[in-house]
Structures are given as C-alpha cells and as structure tokens.
C-alpha positions, 0 to 999 in steps of 0.5 A: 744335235745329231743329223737324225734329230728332228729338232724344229725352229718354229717362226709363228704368225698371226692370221695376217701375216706379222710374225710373232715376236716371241717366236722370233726371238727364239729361233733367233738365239737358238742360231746364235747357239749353232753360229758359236759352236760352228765358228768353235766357240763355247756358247751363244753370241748376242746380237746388234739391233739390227734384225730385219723382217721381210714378209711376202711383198712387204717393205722391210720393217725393224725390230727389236731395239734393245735386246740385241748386240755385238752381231748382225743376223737378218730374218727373211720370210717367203710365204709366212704360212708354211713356205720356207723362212731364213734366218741369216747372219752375214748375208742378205737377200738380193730378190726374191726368197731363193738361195741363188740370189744371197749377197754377203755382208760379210766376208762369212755367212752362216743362213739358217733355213727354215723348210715350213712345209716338212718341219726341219731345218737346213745350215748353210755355210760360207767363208772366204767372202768379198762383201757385196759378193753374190754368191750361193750358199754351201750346204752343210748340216740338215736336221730331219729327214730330207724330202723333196717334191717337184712338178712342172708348169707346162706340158711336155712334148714327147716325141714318139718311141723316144725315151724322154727325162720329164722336166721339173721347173716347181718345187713344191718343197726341198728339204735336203737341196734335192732339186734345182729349178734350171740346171739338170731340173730332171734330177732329184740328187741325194744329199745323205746316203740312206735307204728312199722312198720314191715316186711318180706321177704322170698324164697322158694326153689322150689318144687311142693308139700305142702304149704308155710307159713311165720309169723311174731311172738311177744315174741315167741308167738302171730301172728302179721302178717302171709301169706300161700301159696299152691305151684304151679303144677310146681316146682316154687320158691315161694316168700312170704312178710308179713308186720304189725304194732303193738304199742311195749314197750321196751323189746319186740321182734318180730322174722320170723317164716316159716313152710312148708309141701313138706314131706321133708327139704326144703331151705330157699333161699338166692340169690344175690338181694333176700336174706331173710329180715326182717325190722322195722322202729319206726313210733310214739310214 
C-alpha cells in the first residue's frame, strides 16, 4: 500500500455497543498482514487466543477461543460509535484510550489505530522496549489524508493590545498526530509535507469599543491568513473565521493568534456549538 491509498479497516458495532466479531477478525488479520511485512517477513502471523476487547467503561472480555495462534494482539475501543479504536500487539493500555499511556509487553510493539471519525488508519512502531516499560508510541506510517481539528473547554483571557496563541485542550480528531493535548496545545504540526488547507474559528466576548483581529500564523512568525474587525456601537459578540492554504514541509506549524483593543482583558468565548476551532485538512502532495 502506498502513503496515499485510502484504504480503511472498519471495526463495526451493533447498536449496543458489542463489536461485531466478523469485523473484528478482519481488521485483526489485515495487521497481521502489516506486522509480517514491517518485521521483513513474507506473510501474515497467526495469533494466540488471547485477544482482548474493551469497550467505553466496559470490563474486559475475551474472545475468540480457537482460531488464534503463536501471537498476541489486544483490541482496545474508545467510544465504539466513531471515536478512535486500536488494535495492538505488544503493548497494552494502561488508562484511558490515549497514546500516552501504553505500557509494553513486549520488548516491541506494533498499535494500529484506527481514526473512526476520518476513515483512516495510523502505525505505530516501537523497539528496543523493557517490559512494563510506559512508553508513547512512534508514529510511522499513515493511510489517508491526514487532518486534525482542535478546540478548547474554556475561555481565554486576552489581555489588551497584546498578540496572544489561542490554546487548545480538545481534540475533536487527529488523524496524522497534529496536535497535542498539554504540550505546545496552540500548535497543529505537519506530519507529511504537502499543500493544507486550514482555518479558524474564534468569539469574542461582547464589547463596544476597539477592534477584533484573528491570524493564522507559521512557525510563530509569517501571517497566512488574517481577518480584522471594528466592534459594533452596541456591545455585540463579534465572530471572526479565517481560512488559507499554503504547501507545508514536515516539521512546520501553524497556531491562531488573536489581538484585540477594548483598553482592558477581554474573553475568548466558549459556548456549547460555538466553541474556538481550528482545523487542517492535507489536500495534495
């Protein structure tokens, strides 16, 4: 399979959650395809009975007592309805579904995640591992257009004249490893050089005086897009969007930058359905 090949791996549910064996199977021995060729062998491994379903807050249950041998692989679902799932042989999740809280069984690690929301799939890759090591995994392959989308769970204070990075704290999906929760959250980081697309979202608290400004930035420095606006005589929230394009290599990064002039602090809102967003979706190569 090439980088650009959409190719999916559906994990299907019944309306009350319990994944659908068949599916399950499935997208069990099309990893064992990817394991075999990323550890150099020539076709797919079988598998041990010892494959592992956790739904959403739901206790672990086993399944699958006879067709699996001579391996390990575990399958792990968030929300089963179009979060992320992932499917991993040599490591296991410590908590919640999130890649920062793996722990190996093995001394390598291969997870499969599976983006419910985009309809693609990442790899992730991890050698030289201790066993009950926590670790957070390598990404090394995507398969579909990277894309991400982040908000944020709380307003943000914007002091006056003062150029200020929006932070994000929600990621409605990443698709690529754009984005991260805590660490620089005001950054969505290109994972596959290529031409983006990219956008914006933000609300201001009302007010009557000064204006509004939003711009999205690159590498801290150089203005892709921008958008100003005068407030209204009237206190009025006052909602700005702004979208671009620019052709990225891997390593950069674009982040939302907001500056307003009301001669005091004023909120970024956030409010159910109107919360700031940022977005970024790969177009082409």
């Amino acid at each position: 399979m090439r980088g650009d090949d959409t190719r999916v791996i559906q994990i299907l549910a019944t309306p009350d959650g319990t994944p659908q064996l068949g599916a399950v199977q499935d997208a069990i021995r099309q990893l064992t395809t990817m394991v075999a060729l990323l550890e150099g062998r020539q076709g797919p491994v079988n598998l041990r009975d010892s494959l592992i379903v956790r739904g959403d807050g739901r206790s672990p249950l086993s399944l699958f007592s006879n067709d699996f041998r001579d391996g390990s692989f575990h399958v792990f679902f968030g929300v089963i309805t179009g979060e992320d799932t992932f499917i991993a042989k040599g490591a296991t999740l410590s908590g919640a579904v999130d890649r920062a809280q793996w722990t190996a069984t093995d001394t390598a690690a291969t997870i499969l995640k599976l983006v419910g929301k985009i309809g693609g799939f990442e790899i992730y890759v991890n050698t030289d591992l201790t066993v009950g090591q926590a670790f957070i995994p390598t990404l090394v392959m995507i398969f579909g257009a990277p894309s991400a989308k982040v908000t944020h769970s709380a307003v943000q204070s914007i002091p006056d004249t003062t150029s200020t990075a929006l932070a994000f704290d929600t990621e409605s999906w990443d698709f690529g490893g754009f984005h991260d929760n805590l660490v620089n959250n005001s950054r969505l980081t290109i994972p596959r050089a290529g031409i983006y697309d990219f956008g914006a979202f933000v609300r201001f608290a009302a007010n009557s005086v000064g204006q509004r400004e939003v711009e999205i930035r690159l590498n801290g420095s150089s203005a892709l897009a921008e958008d100003r606006r005068n407030a209204l005589a009237t206190a009025t929230v006052i909602g700005v969007t702004v979208s671009g394009s620019h052709q990225f290599v891997v390593g950069d990064y674009v982040e939302v930058f907001v500056t307003q002039t009301s001669g005091g602090a004023l909120n970024v809102n956030r409010t159910v359905g109107f919360d700031p967003a940022f977005w970024i979706s790969y177009r082409r190569s």
